[in-house]
N, C-alpha and C positions, 0 to 999 in steps of 0.2 A: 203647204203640204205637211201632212202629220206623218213625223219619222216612225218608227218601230223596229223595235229592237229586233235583234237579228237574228234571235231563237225562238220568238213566240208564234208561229206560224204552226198549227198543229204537225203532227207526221201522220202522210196520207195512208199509211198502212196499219191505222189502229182502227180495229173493228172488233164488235162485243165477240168475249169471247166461246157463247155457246148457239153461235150463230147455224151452224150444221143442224142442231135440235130444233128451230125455229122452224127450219126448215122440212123437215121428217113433220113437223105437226101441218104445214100446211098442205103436207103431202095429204094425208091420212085424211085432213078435212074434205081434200077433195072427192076422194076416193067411196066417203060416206054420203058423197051427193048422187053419185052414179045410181041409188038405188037399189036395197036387198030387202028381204023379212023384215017384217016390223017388228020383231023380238031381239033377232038379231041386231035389226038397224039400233035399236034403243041401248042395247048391251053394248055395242060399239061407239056410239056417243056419247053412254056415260064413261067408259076407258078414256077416250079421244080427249074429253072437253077435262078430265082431270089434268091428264097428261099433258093440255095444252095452258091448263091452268099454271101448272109447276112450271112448264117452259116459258111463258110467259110472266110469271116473278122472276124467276133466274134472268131474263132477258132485261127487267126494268132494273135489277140490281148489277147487272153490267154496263147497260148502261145510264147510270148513274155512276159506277165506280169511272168509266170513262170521261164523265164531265167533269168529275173532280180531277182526274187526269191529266184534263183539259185545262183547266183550270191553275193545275197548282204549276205547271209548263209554260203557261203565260207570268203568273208568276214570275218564276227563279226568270225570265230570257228577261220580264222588267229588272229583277234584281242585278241581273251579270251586267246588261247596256247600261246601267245607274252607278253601278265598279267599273265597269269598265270606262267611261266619259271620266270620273271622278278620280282614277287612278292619277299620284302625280309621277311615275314611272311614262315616258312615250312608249302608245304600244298603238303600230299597223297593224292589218290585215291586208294582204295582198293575194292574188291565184298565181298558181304554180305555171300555167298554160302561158299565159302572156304578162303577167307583172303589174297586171293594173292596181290599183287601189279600190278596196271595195268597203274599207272602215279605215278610220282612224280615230281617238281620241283628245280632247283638248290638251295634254298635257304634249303632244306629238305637234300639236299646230303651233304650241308656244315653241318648243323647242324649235323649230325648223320655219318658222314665217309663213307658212300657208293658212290660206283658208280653207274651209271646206269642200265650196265650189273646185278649189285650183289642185285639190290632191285626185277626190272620188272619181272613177273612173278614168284616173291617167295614168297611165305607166309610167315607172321607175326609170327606165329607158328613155321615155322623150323627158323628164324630168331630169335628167344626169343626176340620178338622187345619189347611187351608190358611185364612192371616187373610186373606186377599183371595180368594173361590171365582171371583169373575169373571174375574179373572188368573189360575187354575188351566185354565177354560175356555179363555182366551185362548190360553196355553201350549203347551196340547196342538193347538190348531188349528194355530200352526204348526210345532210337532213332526212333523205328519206330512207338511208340505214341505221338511225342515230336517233334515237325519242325523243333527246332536245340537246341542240348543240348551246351551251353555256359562256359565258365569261369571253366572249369573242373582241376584238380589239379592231372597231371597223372605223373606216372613214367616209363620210357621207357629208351630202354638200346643202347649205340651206340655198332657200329662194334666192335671199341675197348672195352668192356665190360663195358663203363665205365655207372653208371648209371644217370640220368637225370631228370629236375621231369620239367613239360612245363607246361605251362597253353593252354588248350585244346579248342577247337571251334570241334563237330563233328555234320553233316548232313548228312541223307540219299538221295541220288539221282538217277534216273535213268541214265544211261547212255548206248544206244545202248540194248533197252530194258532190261539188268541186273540193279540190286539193285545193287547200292555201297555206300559203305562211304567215305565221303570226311571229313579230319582231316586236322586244321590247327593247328599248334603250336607254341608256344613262352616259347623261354627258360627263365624260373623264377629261375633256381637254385640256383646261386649265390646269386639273393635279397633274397630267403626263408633260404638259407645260414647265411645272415647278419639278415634276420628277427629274426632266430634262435639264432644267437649269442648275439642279441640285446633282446631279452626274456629272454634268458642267462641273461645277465649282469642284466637284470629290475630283476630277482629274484636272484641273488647274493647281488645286492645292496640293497633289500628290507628284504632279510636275514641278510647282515651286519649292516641295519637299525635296525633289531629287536631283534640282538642277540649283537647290541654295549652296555658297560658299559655304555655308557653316552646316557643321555636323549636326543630323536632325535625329534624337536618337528615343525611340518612346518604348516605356518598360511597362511589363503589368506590376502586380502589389507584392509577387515573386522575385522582381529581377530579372525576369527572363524579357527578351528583347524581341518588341513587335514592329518597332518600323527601323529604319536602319538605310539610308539614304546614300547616293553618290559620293559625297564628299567622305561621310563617314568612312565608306570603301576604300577611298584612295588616301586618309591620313592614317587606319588602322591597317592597311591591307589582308584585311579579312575577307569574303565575298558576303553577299547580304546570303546566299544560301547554307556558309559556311556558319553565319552567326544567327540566322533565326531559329526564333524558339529557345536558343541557348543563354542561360543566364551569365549579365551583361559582366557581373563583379565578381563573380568567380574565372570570366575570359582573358576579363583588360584591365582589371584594376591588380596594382602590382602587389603581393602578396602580403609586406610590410604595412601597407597602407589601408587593406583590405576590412579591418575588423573598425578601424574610424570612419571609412567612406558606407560600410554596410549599416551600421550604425544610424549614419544619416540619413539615410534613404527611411528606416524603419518610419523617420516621422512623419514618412508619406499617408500613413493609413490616421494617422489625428488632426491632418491640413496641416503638417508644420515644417512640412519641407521648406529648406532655405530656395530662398528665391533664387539667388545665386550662391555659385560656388567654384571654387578651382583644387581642381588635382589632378594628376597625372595618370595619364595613361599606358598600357605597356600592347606597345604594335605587334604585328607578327613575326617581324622579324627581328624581335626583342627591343626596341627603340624604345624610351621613354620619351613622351610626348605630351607636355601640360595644355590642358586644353581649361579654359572660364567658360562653366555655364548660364545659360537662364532658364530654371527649374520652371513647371507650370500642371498643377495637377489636371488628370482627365474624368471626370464623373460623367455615370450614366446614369436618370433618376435622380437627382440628390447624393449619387452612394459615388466614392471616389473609386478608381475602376484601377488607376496606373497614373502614368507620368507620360509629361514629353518635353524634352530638354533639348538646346541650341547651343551647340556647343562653340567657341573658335579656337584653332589653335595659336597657342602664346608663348611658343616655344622658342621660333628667331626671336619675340618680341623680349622674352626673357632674357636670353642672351643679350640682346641688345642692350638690354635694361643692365646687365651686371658690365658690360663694353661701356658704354654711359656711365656708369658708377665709376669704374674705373678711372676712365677717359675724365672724371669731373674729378677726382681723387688727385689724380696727376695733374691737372691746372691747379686744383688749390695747395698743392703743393708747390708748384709752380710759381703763382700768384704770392706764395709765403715768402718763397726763396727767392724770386727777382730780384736783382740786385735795380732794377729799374722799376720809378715810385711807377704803382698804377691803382686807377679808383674805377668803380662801377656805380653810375648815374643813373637815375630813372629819367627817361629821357623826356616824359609827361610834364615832370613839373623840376626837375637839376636835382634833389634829395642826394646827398650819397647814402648808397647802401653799402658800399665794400671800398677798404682802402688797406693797403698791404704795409706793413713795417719802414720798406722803404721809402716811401709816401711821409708817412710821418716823421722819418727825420730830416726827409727834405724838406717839410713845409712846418716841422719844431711843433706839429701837436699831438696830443694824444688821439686814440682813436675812438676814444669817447665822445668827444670835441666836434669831430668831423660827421659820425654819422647822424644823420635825419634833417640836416642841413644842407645849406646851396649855399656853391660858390659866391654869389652875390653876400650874402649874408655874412661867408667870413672874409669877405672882401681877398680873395687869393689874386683873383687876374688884376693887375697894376694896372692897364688902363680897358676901359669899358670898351671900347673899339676892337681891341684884341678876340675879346670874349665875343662880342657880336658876330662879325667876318666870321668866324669861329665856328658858331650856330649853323649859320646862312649856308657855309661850307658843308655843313655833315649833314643838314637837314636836305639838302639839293642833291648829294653823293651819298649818303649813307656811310660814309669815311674820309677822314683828314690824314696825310701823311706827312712828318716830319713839318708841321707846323711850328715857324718860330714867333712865342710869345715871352711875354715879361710876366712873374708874378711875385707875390709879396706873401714871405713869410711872418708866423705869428709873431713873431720879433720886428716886423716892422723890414726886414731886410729882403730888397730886389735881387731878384736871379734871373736868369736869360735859361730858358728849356726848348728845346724842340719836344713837340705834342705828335701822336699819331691816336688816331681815333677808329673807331669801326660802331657802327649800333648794332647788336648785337639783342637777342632773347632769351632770356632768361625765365622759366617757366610759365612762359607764354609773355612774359614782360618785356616792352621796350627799353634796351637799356645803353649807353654809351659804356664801352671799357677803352678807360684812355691811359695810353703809354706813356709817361714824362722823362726824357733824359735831360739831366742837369749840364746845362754847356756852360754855365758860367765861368768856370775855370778854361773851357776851350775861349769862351768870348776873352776872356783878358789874353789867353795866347796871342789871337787873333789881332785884339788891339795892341798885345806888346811886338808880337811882329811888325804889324803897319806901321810901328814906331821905330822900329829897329831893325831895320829889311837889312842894314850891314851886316847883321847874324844871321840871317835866312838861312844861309848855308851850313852853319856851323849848327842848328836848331836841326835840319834837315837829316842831317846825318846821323846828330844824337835821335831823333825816332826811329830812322831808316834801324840805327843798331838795334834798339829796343826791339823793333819786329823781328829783323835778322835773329836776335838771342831767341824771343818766342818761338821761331819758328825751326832757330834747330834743336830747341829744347824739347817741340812735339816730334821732330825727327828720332831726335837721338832714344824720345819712349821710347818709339817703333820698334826702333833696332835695338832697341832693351831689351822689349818680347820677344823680338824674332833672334836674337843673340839667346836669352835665358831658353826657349824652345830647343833651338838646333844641341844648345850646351847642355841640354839636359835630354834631349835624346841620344846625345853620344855620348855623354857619363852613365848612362842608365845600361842603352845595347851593345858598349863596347866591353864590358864587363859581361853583361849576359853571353854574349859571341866568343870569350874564355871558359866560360864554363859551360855550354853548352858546347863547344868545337871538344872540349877535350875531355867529355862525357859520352862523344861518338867514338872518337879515336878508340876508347878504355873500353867500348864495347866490343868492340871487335876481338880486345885478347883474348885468343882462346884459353889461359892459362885460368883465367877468373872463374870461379863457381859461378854455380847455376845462381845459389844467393846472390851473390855480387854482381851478377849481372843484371839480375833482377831488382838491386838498389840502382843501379846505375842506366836504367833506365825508368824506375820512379822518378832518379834526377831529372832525366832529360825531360818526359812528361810534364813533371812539377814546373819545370823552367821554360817548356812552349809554352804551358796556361800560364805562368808568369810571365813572360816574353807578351803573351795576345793581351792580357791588360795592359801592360806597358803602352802597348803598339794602340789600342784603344783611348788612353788616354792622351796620348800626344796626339792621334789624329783628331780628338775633339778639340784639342788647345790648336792643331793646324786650322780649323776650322773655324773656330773664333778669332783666328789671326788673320784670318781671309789668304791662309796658304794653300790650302787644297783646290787641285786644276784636275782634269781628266788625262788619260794617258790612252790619247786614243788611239787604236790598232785595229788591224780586220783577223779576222777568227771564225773556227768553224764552233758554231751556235750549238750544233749535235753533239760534237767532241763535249762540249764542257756541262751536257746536260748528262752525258753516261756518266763523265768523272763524279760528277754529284749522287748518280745512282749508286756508282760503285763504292763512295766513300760514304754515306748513309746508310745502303743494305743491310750491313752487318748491325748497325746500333738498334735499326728498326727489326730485324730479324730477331736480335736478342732480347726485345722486349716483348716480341710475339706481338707487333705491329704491321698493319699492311702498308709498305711503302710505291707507288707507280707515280709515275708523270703521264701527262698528255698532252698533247701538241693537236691544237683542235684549229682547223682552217689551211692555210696555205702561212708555214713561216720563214722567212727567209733562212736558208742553212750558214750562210756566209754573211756575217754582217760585221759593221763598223764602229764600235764604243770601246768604253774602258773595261777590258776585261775581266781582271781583275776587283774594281771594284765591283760590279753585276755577280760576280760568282762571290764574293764580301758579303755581299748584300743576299742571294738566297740562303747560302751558309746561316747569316744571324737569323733568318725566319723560319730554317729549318731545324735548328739550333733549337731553339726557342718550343716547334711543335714537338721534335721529342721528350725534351722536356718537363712539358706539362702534358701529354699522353700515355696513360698506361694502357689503354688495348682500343681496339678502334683500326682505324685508318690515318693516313696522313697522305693529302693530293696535290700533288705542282703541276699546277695547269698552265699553259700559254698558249696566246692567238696574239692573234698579230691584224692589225687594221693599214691597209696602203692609205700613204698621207700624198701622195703625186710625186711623180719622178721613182729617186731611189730610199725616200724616207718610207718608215715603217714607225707607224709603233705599237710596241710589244704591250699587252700584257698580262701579266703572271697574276695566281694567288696560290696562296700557302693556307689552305683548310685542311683540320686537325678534326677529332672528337676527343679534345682530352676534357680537362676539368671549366676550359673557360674562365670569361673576366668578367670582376662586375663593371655594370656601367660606370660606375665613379669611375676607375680605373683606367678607363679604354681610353679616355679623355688624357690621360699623362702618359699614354705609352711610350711616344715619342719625344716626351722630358730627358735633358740629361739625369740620369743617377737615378731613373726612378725604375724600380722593377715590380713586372708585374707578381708578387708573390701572395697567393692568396693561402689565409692562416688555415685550410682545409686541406691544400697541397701537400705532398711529401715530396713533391720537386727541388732540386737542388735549388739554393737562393743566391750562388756564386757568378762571379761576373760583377762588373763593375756598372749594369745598367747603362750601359753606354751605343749598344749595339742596334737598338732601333733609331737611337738621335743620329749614330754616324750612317746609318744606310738612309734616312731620311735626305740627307744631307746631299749622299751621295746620288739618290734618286733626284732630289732638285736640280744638281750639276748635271744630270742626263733629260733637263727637260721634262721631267713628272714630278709622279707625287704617290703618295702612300697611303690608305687607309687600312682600316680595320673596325672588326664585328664582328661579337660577341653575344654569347649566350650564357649566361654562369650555367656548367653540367653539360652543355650541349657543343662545346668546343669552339674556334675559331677558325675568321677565315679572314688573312691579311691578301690587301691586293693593291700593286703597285703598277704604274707604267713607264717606260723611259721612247726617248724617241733616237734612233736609230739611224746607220743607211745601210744600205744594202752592200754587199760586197764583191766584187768578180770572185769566180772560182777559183781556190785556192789549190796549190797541187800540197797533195794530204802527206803525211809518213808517220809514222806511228812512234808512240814513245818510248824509250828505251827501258825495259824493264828497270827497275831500281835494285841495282846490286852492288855492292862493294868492289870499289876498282883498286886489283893489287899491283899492276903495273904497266908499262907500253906494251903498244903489241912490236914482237919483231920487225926488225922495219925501220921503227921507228929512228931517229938520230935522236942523240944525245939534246937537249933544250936546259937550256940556262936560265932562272926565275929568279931574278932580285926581289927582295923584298921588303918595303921601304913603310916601317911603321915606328913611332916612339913609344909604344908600350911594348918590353918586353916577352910576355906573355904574348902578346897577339903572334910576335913576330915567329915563338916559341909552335905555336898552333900551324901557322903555314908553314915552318918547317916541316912537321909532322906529318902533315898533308902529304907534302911536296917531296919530300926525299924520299920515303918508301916505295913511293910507286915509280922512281926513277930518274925522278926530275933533279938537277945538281943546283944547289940554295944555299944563296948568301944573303945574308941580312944586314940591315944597315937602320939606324936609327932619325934617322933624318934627311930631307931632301937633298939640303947640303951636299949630305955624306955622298945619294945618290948621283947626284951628278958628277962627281970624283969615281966613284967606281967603275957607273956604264962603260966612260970613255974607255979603259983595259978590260973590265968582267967582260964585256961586249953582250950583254942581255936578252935573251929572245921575245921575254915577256919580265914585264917591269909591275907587280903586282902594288900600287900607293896606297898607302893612307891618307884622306881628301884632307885631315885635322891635324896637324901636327905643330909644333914652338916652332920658332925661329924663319924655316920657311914652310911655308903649308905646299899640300899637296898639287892645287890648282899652278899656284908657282913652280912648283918643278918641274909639273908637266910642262907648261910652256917653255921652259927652259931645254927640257931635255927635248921637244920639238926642234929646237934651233940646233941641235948636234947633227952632224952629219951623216949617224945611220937609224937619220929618226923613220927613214922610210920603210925599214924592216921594222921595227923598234916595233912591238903591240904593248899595251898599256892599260891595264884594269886597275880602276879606281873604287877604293873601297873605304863606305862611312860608316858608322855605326847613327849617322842621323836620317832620322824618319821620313826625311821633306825633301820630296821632290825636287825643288833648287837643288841639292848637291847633285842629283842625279846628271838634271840639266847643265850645272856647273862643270861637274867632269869632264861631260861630253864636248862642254863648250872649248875647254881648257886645250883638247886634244887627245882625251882618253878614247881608246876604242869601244869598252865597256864598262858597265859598273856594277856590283858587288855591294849592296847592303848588310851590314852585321848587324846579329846575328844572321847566321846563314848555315844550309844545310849543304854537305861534305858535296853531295851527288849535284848539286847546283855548281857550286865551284868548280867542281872537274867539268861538268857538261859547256863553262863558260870557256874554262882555257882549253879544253877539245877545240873549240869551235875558232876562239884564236889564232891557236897554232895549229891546226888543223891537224890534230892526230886522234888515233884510236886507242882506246885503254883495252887490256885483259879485265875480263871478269871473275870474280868466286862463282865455282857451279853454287848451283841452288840444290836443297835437297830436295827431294816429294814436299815436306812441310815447309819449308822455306817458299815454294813454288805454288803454294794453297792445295797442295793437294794431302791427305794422307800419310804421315810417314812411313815411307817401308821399313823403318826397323820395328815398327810394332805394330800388333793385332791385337784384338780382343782377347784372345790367349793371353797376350803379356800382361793384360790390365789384372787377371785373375790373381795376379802375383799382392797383389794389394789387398789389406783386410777387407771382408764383407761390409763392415760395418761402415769404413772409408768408401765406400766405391757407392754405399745409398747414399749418404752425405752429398759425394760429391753430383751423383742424378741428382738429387731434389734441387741442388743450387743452380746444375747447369739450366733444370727445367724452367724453372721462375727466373732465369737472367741473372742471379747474382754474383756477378764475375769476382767482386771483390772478394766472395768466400771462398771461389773455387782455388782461387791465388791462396789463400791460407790455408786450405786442404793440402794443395800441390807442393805445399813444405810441410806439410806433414807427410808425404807420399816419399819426400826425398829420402828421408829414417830408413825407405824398404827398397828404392828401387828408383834410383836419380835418373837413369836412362827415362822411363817409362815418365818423371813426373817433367822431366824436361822436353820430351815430345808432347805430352799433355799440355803444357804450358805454354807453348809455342802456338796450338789450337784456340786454347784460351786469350792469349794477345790478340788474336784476330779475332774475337767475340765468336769462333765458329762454334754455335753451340750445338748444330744440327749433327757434324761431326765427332765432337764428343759424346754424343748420346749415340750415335751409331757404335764409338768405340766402347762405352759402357756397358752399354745393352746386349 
């Protein structure tokens, strides 16, 4: 059967085109048959036969223009079926009505495994050709609003089932008046295959990017940072949206370091970036973080594009490494110092490598001598059998303890040692470090006892003494330090506790100028900050003595967070600082610790934020976590915006003696740097711990925890304002106060106390003396000194116990030493309370009120005594003062400079002592919002 192509088939609608005129002539021929005039008839056929002449060339030049027509259409449908077989693109032809196949090309039967037979006239349909028939539907609907749908992504199935997915070209066309489609195809499978697998891999790789331990961090030729991975996130705490696109060495490289590490990077663009490298990083929350990379440039084309680096962090490792440094520092000092010989073996072949001082003058050689050599060789173990066991022992256990052998020194002379062994490595090396104690002197003890056992006893006692002398010779340190501490907090605060007792008393005369009284409480001032170093350094010398214990008590939590507000307000108001607390969750209001220190310990943090704050905020925060039952624990932090630490610094906060003072500061640098080591200390004794973080310029933020119990409800009462007690109230009886001290002066002070406000006081200089008096004075309150010659105070209290009106008898014991013991001591003794010196007037009345149970008179307060305004002056009275004094003293009050407004306010005295000594009174209390009311 002869194929033929599928255009060559004429169209049945081509007909010449002056076929009407053929016609009109064969009209007219007939018309001249019918018969007319022979002149006429002749005149008419010669018109006719022209005009049929003309019509009949026009009719042979049509068609012939027709066969060439014909012709050149057979033509081009050869030419299209000879492109089209020939094409190597697959291209169907299909009809629109039912899907059969009505052409196909070879390049269509390679691709798909049919023959000719098995395509032509079958449908697509019983074929299962298209793997989606819904989307074949689809397709064709809009093919025929669409001139040619393009670039299609289809799946079709060959003979062998196998599936295929092409890139599609389909058009609708007429052919032989049917609609059909014409599909070309091109197999894509394979590249959507490797596209697939290449997608594959881009999210395997961008998963093993963001799920690697190590920071995966890649920059372009800018610095600016294009990939930025998990890990990255959680060592820098940056987010990957916070750091993308942003350049990596202007974010995290630390400012100092910045123009070496940028530097580096430039010889990214010549291939010379280092392979590797290490430097530090700066986190977000200001951390310094050394991280080792592994550099690796990224080119596209040939042309290098950026970087991509693997970073880990080596930060614990660094540490470790300088912990290890250390740690090997202190063995080979160790190793130096052991008074016990020791040598390090390579355990591979015996070599020694290391043998310490004592070594060689137990075995008489130098250390020349012994290194690179083996035992065997300098012949050291006396019998070979020792040395073997030896072996056998450490190579089976990995350690030999107190092993007894013989060896032989370079002199030729046997010694008796106990051996202890361990193998050990040494930079990756197996090594023996062996212990040798010389018993040779113990072995001849040993054999002269066995020889002479009638001495055993007499030998026995002389070691027994020997230890005994050792042992009270480290006794009697002990109480060396704990003797030189107590003695030297009661030489120190018993002297502070006369001058300060009798810096309060002189205050009070009204007789003294406003000067004078104004030096006389410079005293006392200068003498509490002298008094709080004192009290600072002895508690760190309690500390290192292992003397400080907690003093635990239950307390309302609330109460001592206002006192804190109320005694900070003013410092922070004066410096035009914002000072609040917060109390964030559920905190116990009643709880169970040492109170004292806890309020120690926000004091020195809070201390510390004024300090180094000039304007800003300053926040004490507390929460509180339940631990089960009635534990709690608290805790707090102390965040500032003042000037901030550097990192070097942050790291020795909690050093004794070291302060944080940075040279940019105008912060006071006083203080004795003791105050974060002691609340450390103090926070460890409560079961926590301390840190702190820092930003240099962006302030700090210290935060501690202590653990806690909860405490029942306390019933409250409020504290007695602090005012000057001039004597009993009515009422009151007559009370008798012994006072039993050997320094003069103190005894001088309590009298002072004591007598003006009523109380009748006799003094006595010694226990002794005490206990002769009581019996007659008959004493209501017996005020001791715990330190005194001859008999101390713990003795006399016990003594005065065993008197007959010891049951009436109250008894306050009073030390001037720091430590806790005497406290306990007093109490133990039979004191009712105790009285630490120095001490404040309003404490001591408050103590024997509560003894003797009576009530004192008070001084009224005035308005300004009372915080309020004083009513004898107004801003009218201020006018009395120069203009010029009264802007002076604004601008100092306005910027907090209290110190000048005190040198104003004696200049003020020249014009008008009322006005500068109510002024003055405002200024003690930092009120400076007051003063400018009154200035203004």
């Amino acid at each position: 059967m002869t194929e033929r192509p599928i255009s060559s088939k004429p169209a049945k609608s081509l007909k010449p085109k002056n076929a009407p005129a053929v016609a009109r002539a064969k009209q007219d021929k007939d018309s001249l048959a019918g018969g007319s005039p022979k002149s006429t008839m002749e005149h008419s056929e010669t018109k006719t036969t022209v005009r049929l002449r003309q019509e009949n060339k026009e009719l042979k030049a049509e068609i012939e223009r027709y066969r060439l027509a014909v012709a050149e259409m057979r033509k081009s449908g050869e030419k299209f079926y000879q492109a089209f077989h020939a094409c190597s693109i697959a291209i169907s032809i299909t009809t629109i009505s039912d899907g059969r196949f009505i052409d196909a090309n070879d390049a269509f039967y390679a691709m798909f495994g049919y023959s000719r037979e098995e395509i032509i006239g079958h449908s697509v349909h019983a074929l299962n050709f298209w793997d989606d028939p819904r989307r074949h539907r689809q397709l064709l609907a809009r093919a025929k609003k669409a001139p040619c749908l393009r670039d299609l992504e289809i799946g079709f199935r060959r003979k062998d089932g196998q599936l295929i997915v092409c890139k599609t070209c389909l058009k609708i066309v007429k052919i032989e008046g049917k609609r059909c489609s014409l599909v070309m195809y091109e197999d894509v499978t394979e590249r959507k295959r490797s596209e697939e697998k290449l997608q594959a891999a881009k999210e395997y790789a961008e998963n093993l990017i963001q799920t690697a331990n190590a920071i995966v961090v890649g920059l372009d030729l800018q610095g600016n940072i294009t990939v930025f991975n998990q890990a990255a996130v959680k060592i820098t705490g940056y987010s990957r949206k916070e750091l993308q696109g942003r350049n990596w060495f202007k974010v995290l490289v630390p400012r100092e370091r910045y123009p070496e590490v940028w530097s580096i990077f430039q010889r990214l663009k010549n291939g010379e970036l280092p392979k590797n490298f290490e430097n530090p990083i700066l986190t977000k929350n200001g951390e310094e973080r050394y991280i080792v990379w592994q550099n690796n440039e990224l080119r596209e084309g040939g042309q290098i594009i950026g970087s991509v680096s693997f970073g880990i962090d080596i930060t614990d490792h660094k540490l470790s490494a300088v912990a290890l440094q250390l740690s090997e520092e202190k063995f080979a000092k160790t190793f130096r110092a052991s008074p016990a010989a020791i040598a390090v073996t390579r355990l591979e072949d015996g070599h020694l490598l290391d043998v310490n001082p004592s070594l060689e003058k137990l075995f008489k050689y130098k250390r020349d001598e012994l290194i690179g050599r083996t035992t065997l060789e300098l012949g050291i173990w006396a019998e070979e059998n020792d040395r073997r066991r030896f072996m056998q022992q450490l190579q089976r256990d990995h350690s030999v303890r107190d092993w007894e052998c013989r060896f032989r020194t370079s002199q030729g002379k046997i010694i008796t040692a106990r051996v202890s062994a361990e193998v050990i490595e040494i930079h990756g090396v197996p090594c023996i470090l062996s212990v040798i104690l010389d018993t040779t002197k113990q072995k001849h003890i040993e054999e002269e006892l066995a020889r002479h056992r009638e001495h055993l006893e007499e030998m026995v006692k002389e070691r027994t003494a020997e230890l005994a002398i050792a042992k009270e010779q480290a006794e009697a340190a002990d109480r060396l330090k704990s003797t030189f501490l107590t003695t030297m907090s009661h030489e120190i605060r018993s002297p502070m506790n006369t001058i300060l007792g009798f810096t309060q008393l002189l205050i009070h005369d009204a007789q003294l100028t406003s000067l004078q009284q104004q030096y006389l409480e410079t005293i006392s001032s200068s003498g509490e900050h002298l008094l709080n170093l004192i009290n600072n350094i002895l508690e760190m010398s309690k500390i290192e003595a292992g003397y400080t214990a907690l003093n635990i008590g239950a307390f309302d939590f609330n109460s001592l967070l206002a006192d804190l507000q109320s005694m900070f307000r003013l410092r922070t108001e004066a410096k035009n600082i914002d000072f609040s607390i917060e109390i964030n969750g559920a905190v116990p209001r009643f709880i169970i610790t040492d109170e004292g220190k806890l309020r120690q310990i926000i004091i020195n943090l809070l201390d510390n934020a004024i300090k180094f704050t000039d304007q800003g905020r300053i926040l004490l925060r507390f929460r509180a976590e339940h631990q089960g039952g009635k534990k709690y624990r608290i805790f707090a932090e102390v965040e500032d915006t003042g000037v901030g630490i550097p990192a070097a610094d942050v790291k020795l906060l909690f050093h004794p003696f070291h302060q944080a003072q940075p040279r940019w500061s105008v912060a006071s640098s006083s203080g004795t740097g003791l105050g974060l080591t002691i609340s450390r200390e103090f926070i460890r004794l409560m079961h926590g711990d301390i840190s702190a973080q820092s930003r240099l310029g962006h302030g700090s933020v210290f935060r501690f925890n202590i653990l806690v119990d909860e405490a029942e409800s306390m019933k409250l009462c409020d504290k007695p304002l602090s005012q000057r007690v001039t004597g009993l109230l009515d009422g009151s009886s007559e009370k008798r106060v012994l006072v039993v001290d050997d320094q003069e002066d103190n005894r001088e002070l309590f009298y002072r106390l004591l007598a003006p406000v009523g109380f009748k006081v006799r003094r006595v200089a010694s226990g002794k003396e005490a206990l002769k008096v009581t019996e007659s004075y008959r004493p209501h309150l017996i005020v001791m000194d715990m330190r005194m010659p001859v008999m101390d105070g713990s003795e006399a209290i016990r003594r005065l116990r065993a008197l007959p009106q010891r049951r009436r008898l109250k008894i306050m014991g009073v030390s001037a030493s720091a430590f806790e013991e005497d406290r306990r001591g007093a109490l133990a003794a039979g004191a009712d309370d105790f009285l630490s010196k120095p001490f404040r007037e309003q404490e001591f009345y408050e103590k024997i009120g509560q003894l003797l149970k009576i009530a004192y008179r008070y001084e009224e307060l005035t308005t300004a005594e009372s915080g309020g305004t004083p009513m004898a002056i107004s801003s009218q009275d201020i006018s009395v003062l120069p203009p010029d004094l009264i802007d002076q003293l604004r601008q100092a009050t306005t910027i907090g400079d209290f110190d000048r407004v005190m040198e104003l306010l004696e200049q003020a005295e020249n014009h008008d002592p009322a006005v500068a000594q109510a002024l003055r009174r405002l200024a003690d209390r930092y009120d400076a919002q007051r003063l400018l009311d009154l200035i203004d």
